[in-house]
Each structure stands twice: as C-alpha cells, then as structure tokens.
N, C-alpha and C positions, 0 to 999 in steps of 0.2 A: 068100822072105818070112821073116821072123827075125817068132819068136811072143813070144821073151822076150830083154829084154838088147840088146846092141848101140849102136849111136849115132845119133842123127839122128831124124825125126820118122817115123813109121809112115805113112805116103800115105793107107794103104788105111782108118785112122779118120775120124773126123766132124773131130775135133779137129786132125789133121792138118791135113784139108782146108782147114780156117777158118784154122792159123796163115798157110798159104801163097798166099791169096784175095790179088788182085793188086784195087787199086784203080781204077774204071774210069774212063777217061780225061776229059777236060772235051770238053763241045761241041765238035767240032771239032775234036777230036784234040789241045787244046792243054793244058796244063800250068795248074791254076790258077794265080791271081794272088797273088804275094807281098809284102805292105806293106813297105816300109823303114821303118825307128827314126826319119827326117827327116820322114817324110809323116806316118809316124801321132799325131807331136808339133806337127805342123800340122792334121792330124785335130780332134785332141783342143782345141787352143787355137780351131779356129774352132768348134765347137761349144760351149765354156766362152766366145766373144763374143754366137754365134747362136742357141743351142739346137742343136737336130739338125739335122744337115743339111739341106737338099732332096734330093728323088729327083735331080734333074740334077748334083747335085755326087758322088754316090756312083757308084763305077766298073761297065761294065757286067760286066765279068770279074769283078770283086770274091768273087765266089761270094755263097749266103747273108748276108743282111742282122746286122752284128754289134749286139747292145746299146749304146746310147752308156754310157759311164762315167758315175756319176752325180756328178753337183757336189757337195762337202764344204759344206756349209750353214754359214755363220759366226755361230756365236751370242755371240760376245762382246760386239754391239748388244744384246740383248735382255737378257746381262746386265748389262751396264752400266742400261739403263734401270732395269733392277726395282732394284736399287742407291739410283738416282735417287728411283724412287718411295717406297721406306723409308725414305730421309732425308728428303724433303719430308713426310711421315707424320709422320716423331719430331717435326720442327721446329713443325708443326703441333701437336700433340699437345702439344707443352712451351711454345707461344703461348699453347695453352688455358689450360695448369696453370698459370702464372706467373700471378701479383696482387700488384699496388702495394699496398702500407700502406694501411688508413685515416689519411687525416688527418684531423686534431686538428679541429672542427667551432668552435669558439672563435677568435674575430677578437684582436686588437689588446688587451690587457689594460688597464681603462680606472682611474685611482683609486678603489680601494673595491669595484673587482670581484674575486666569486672567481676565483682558477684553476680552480677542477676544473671538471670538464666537470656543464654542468648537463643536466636531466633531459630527452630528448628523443625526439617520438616517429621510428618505424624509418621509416628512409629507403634507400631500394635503396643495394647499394655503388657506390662509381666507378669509372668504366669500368677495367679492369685497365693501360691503357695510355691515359692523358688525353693531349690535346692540345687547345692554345688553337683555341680558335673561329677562325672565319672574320672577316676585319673587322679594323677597328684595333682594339689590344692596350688589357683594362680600365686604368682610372684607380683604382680600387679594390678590395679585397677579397682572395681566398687567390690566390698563384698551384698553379694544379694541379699544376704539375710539380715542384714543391718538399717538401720530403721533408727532416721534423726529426728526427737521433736521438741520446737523451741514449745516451754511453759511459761505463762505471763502472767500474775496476777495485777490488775489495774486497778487505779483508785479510781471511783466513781467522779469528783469532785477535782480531784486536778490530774487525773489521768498520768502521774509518773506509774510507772512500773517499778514498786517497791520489790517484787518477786520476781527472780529470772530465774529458768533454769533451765540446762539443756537435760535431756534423756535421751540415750541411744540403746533400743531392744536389739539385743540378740538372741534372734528365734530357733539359732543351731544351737547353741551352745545355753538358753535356756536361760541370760543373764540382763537384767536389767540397772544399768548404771546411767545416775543422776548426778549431774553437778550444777551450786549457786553459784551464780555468779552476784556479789555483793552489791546491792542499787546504788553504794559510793565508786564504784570500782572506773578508775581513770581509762578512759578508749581514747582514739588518735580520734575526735572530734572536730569538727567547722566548727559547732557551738561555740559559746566562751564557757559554759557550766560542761566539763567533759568526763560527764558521770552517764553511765549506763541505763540508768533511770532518766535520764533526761532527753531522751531521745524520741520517744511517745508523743509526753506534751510537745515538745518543739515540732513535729512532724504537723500533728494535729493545730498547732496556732499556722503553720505557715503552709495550710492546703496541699499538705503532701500527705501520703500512706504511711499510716503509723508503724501499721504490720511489718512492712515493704520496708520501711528505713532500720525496722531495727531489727529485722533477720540482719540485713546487709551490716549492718552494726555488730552483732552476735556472729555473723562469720567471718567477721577481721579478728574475730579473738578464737575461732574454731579451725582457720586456714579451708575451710569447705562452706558451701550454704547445706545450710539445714532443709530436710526435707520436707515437713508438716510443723502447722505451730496451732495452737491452743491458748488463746487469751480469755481469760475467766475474771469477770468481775465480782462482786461483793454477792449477789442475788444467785448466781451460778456456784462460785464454791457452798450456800447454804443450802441449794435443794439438791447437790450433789451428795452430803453427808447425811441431809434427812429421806434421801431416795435409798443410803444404805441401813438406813433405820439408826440413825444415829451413831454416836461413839463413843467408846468407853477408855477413857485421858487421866492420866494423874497431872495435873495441871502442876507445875514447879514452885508456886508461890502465890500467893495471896496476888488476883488484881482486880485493882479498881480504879475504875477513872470513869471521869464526865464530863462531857462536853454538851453543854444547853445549847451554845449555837447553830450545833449539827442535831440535838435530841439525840444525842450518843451513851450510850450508858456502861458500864461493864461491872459488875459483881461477881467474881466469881471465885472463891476462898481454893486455896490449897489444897490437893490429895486427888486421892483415885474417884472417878467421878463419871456419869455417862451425863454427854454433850448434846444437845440438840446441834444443828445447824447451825444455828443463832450464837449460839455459846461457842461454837468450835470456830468458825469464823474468828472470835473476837479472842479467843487465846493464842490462832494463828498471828492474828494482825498486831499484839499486843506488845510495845514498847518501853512506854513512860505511866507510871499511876500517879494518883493525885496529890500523893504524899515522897513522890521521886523513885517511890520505888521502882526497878530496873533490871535489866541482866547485867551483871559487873563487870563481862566482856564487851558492852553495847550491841551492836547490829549481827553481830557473831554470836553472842549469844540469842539472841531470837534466832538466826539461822538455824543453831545446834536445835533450838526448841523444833523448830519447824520442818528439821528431818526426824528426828524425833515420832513427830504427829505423822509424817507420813510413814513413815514406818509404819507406825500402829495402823494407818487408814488402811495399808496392803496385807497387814497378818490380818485384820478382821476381813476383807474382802478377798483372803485367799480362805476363811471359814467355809465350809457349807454351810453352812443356814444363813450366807451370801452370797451364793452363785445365783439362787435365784432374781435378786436384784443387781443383777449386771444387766437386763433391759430394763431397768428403770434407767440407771445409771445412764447410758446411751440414749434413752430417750432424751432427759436433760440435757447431757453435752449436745449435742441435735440441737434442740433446742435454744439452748440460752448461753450457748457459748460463741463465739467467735473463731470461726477455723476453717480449715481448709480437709479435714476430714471429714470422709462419707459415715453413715453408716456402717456401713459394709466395711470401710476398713476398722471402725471402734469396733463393730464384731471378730475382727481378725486379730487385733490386739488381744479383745478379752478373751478371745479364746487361748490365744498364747500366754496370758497371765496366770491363766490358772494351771499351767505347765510349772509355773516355778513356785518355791516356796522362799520361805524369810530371808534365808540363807542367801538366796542369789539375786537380791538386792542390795545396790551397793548406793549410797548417796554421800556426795561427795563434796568439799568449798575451791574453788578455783585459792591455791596457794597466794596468797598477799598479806603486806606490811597491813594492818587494818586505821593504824594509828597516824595518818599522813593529812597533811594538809597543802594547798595553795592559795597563798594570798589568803588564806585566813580559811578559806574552803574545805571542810571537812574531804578526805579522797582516800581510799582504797586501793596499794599502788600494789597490781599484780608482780608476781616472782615469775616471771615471762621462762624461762630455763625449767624452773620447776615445773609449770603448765605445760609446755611441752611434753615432759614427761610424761606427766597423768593423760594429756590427749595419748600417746600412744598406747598408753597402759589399758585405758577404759574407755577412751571415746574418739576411736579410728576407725569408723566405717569403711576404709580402703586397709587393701594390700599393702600399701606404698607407707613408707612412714611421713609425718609430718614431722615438720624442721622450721624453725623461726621463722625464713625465706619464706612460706605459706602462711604466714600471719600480718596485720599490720595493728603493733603495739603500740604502746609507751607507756612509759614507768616512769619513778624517781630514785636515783640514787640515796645511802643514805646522808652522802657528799650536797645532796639538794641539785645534782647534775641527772638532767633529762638523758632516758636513752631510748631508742625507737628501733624495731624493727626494719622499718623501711626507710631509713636518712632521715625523714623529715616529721615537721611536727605540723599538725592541719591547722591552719590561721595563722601560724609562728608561734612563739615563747610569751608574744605580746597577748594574745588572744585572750591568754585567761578573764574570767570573772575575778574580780579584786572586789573581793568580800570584807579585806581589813585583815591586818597584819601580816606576816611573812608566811614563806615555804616552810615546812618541815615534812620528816620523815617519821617522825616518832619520837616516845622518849621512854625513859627507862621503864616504864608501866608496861611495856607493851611485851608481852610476850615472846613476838617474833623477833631475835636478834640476828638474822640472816637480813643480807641486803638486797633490797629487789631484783636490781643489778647486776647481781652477784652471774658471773661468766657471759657478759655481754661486753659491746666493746662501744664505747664513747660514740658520738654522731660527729 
C-alpha cells in the first residue's frame, strides 16, 4: 500500500471506492435503451402535433420518463394585435377631436339685407361629421356638407389684399372649387378706389375690422356670407411650404427683380426647379422684373401662374410622403395665420383632403373684362350674368339657386354705361378716384369681346 505519492486511485479510500462503482445492470441483464437523433425528431414533432405522448406510445425499456421540451410560445399574434388596438385608439381618439366649421347661420342674401350675422340665440353645434338625412335630397335651404372659406393673401407694408379667393369643400361629393377674384375687380364701394383690394387698407386706416369689412365686401359679390376666412401674410405662406418640405415648380420665365428700399431680391431662372419657402413665395408674388419682363396678359396672367402653383401645392400634399406633414402644416396655420378656424376643424379639412385627388380640384377666375378703366384707374369689371352662372355651377352652398337679386354688383358697359344690381351706385357716379384721364372698357388687345353687361338692364 503506497501512503503518499504514486499513481492511480487509492482502493483502500471512500473516494476510491465511488470513482470505480460499476453501474448496475438494467432488468434483465440488458443494457438501457439508446434514442437515435431520427426517433427523438419524431419524438419531439409528434408531441409539438399531440401534446405528450400517451403511455402506450412511450417505450417499455425507455428507462425513466424524460420531460417533454416545452413549446416556444409565438407571441408575434398578440403583438400584432395590441398594435391593432393602439391604432384603432388613436383613430378613435382623432374621430373625436376632429370638428367641421360652423356654418354661416345666414340664407341667401336678400335686397336690403345685412350681411353680418344677426343676433342669435345659442344653439348646440353641428354634428362634427353632417350627413344628409335619410329620404329624397331638400329642395331648400344650407347644404350641410358645404364648407365656405374666404383666402386672403396680405401685403405686409400696405396691407391691400392682392390675393382673394373664395373656396367651397364639398365633403359628399369629394370636390373642392376655388375661385380669384382679381385685386382690380370693381365692387359697389363708399371708397372712391372701388377695387377689392382696397378694402383692407381702408378698413385698417379708418379703425374698423379688416376681416369683418371685407367678408361683407366678398359677400355682395357671393349673394351669401362666407363661413371661415384665412388671411395669410408673407412669413405664413413661407413656413407653410417649407413645413411641406418644400416644392418642386417649373417656374414660367426668367425672374428677377430688386428692390434696395424693401432689401427685396428675386433670382430665380426658368424650368423645373424645387423651391424653398422663400423662392415659392416670391414666384407666387411675382409681377414686374427689372428689365419689364412680365405675363403678357398682366394680373391674369400671374393669376393663371398662381392656380397653377397651387395645383401643384395639392398633387404634392395629396402624395404620401405628405401626409405626414399635414400636422406640421396645421401647427403653422395655428399659429401664424389669422383666422377663425380651430384646430380641430384644419383637422376635419385635412382629413377630407386627402379623400380627393387632382382631378376633383377645380380653380377658377371670377368671369371679367380685365382691360377697364375709370378716370384713368386701372378696374377689372365683372360679367355679373356670367358669375352667376359659375356661383350656381361650383360655389352654391344652398339648395336654392342664386340670382342677381342676392348680389350687390356693379360693372361697366362696354357703352362706358354703369349697371348695378341693386339701382344704386355707393357714393354716386361722382365718387370715383379721378386718377387722370377717362373711362374705358377695353380695347382691341384684350381678349374678352363679350360685354360686361351683356343681359343686364340699364339703372
């Protein structure tokens, strides 16, 4: 027996004994049972069809009963639904928050009625999402789903409103029509300057409501007041277009102009082109260049430019990859715009906007002689017959039709004989601004050889 040292395990210890402990044999003298890699992947698949085995499918030799594997539990159902459930949440949630405009509670503008909204008592609002009744479609009265809003673009520094236009959404029928009305375009005015554009600054020098006078101004020439209005200045149209990540414009012509006094600049060459803010801005606003170049129809043509641009403003933000910046969009108007709309309803619009596509935009110019003058005053004299028309065609928020009787106009013959919807003329015939030289109506350059006039009847 070796006490210390040597090789190999000591017999005569504990520890000995246990490493060289012989395992005792299976029942029967036989050798347990050894699974193969083929069976226990059959094992394994019919217990992931069955559950656990049965006792009769498990072998009698097998030895000891093993654990079955447990099944890896798929939760990418479960997330997916909760997924599910959070978006139906939000949509819910943003059903709620969304609300239609009030509309304008005022019918049909009758001779001798006010505009303004008269005194009334409170009435719940309308349902946030109207829909016509059940039954055949009224013969009279507002339709609900129609939705007036006057658009204003203002000049910072003399405050005319070189940009008018009206737009009325229809949310049944999926259509949004827009019409300019021309910043020359003669209205039945107190001013002596009785241009449409003129009506702002005059409000503003003589401590009265800019908004306020020239809705009431915009709805002698609509026979209704307009529901919601939108005045956007120079700072508000730029973070509007850079809140949709810019625009991509083929600008019509070389412009350039400068003005040191203002620090005004504009550079901006001809072709297809993406516009910052800044740049879009200044091809909307863009008139006269330094060298006279121009649009050869004058103020018509910047118009035609300027449905144009917005056209493209509504294909690109009817894209996906801008829907996501329609709360940007609404955060600005919010913000830096001047209006009478919430939130909640720019939500209800844009959501309705992205209901329609190119096609169901229409933008339109109030029908007029564009080539007129008084006393020397450049004037834009409406085809009052023809305007009619196009209100009932595209911008008739009522059942009812509109008719002359619901407007208060005035135009010029191409006789140089005033005609007026309503008998009268506001201040008299004397009232004019006398700018230097005479009336006219136009002259052969002009395009339009229909008469303003034309099926009205003398005052």
């Amino acid at each position: 027996m070796k006490l210390f040292g040597g090789k190999g395990n000591h017999t005569g210890s504990s520890a000995g004994r246990h490493n060289t402990r012989q395992q005792p044999p299976a029942p029967g003298g036989k050798k347990l049972y050894q699974e193969s890699e083929a069976e226990r992947r059959l094992r394994e698949e019919a217990i992931g069809r069955t559950g656990p085995a049965p006792a009769s499918v498990a072998r009698p030799d097998a030895g000891a009963a093993k654990p079955a594997p447990r099944r890896r539990r798929r939760r990418w159902p479960m997330i997916v639904g909760i997924i599910v459930l959070v978006l139906l949440c939000a949509f819910l949630v943003f059903q709620i928050w969304v609300k239609a405009p009030t509309q304008s509670p005022d019918g049909l503008l009758r001779p001798g009625q006010q505009t303004q909204e008269p005194d009334k008592p409170d009435t719940p609002d309308e349902p946030d999402t109207p829909d016509e009744p059940d039954g055949p479609e009224p013969t009279t009265g507002r339709k609900s789903y129609c939705y007036t809003i006057l658009v204003v673009g203002r000049d910072e520094v003399s405050n005319s409103t070189d940009t008018v236009m009206l737009a009325m959404f229809d949310t049944k029928n999926h259509k949004l029509n827009i019409v300019s009305i021309p910043r020359d375009t003669l209205i039945n005015s107190k001013y002596d300057i009785k241009k449409i554009n003129y009506i702002y600054p005059a409000a503003v020098n003589n401590g009265r409501d800019p908004v306020e006078d020239l809705q009431e101004a915009v709805s002698n020439l609509l026979g209704y007041s307009v529901d919601s209005y939108a005045v956007f200045d120079i700072d508000a149209f730029v973070k509007v277009i850079d809140a949709m990540g810019g625009l991509y414009y083929t600008v019509p012509f070389d412009m350039y102009y400068d003005d040191p006094t203002q620090n005004y600049h504009v550079a901006i060459p001809a072709g297809y082109q993406w516009l910052s803010g800044d740049n879009a801005m200044k091809v909307f606003r863009f008139r006269v260049g330094n060298n006279g170049t121009s649009y050869p129809d004058g103020d018509i043509g910047r118009i035609n430019t300027q449905h144009d641009f917005m056209k493209t403003v509504a294909k690109q933000m009817l894209s996906v990859g801008n829907i996501p910046n329609l709360s940007k969009i609404i955060d600005v108007c919010q913000q830096s715009v001047d209006t009478n709309l919430t939130a909640n309803n720019m939500a209800f619009f844009a959501q309705e906007f992205l209901k329609l596509s190119p096609d169901d935009i229409n933008i339109l110019t109030i029908p007029a002689n564009t080539n007129g003058a008084i006393h020397g005053l450049s004037y834009v004299f409406p085809h009052i017959v023809e305007w009619v028309d196009m209100l009932n065609e595209y911008f008739d928020p009522f059942y009812d039709e509109i008719t002359m009787d619901n407007l208060d106009m005035i135009t010029m013959s191409r006789s140089g004989q005033f005609y007026t919807t309503q008998g009268y003329i506001a201040g008299g015939e004397d009232s004019f601004h006398r700018y230097g030289g005479g009336s006219t109506v136009g002259n052969e350059s002009n395009t339009d050889t229909n008469d303003p006039a034309a099926g009205m009847t003398a005052d």
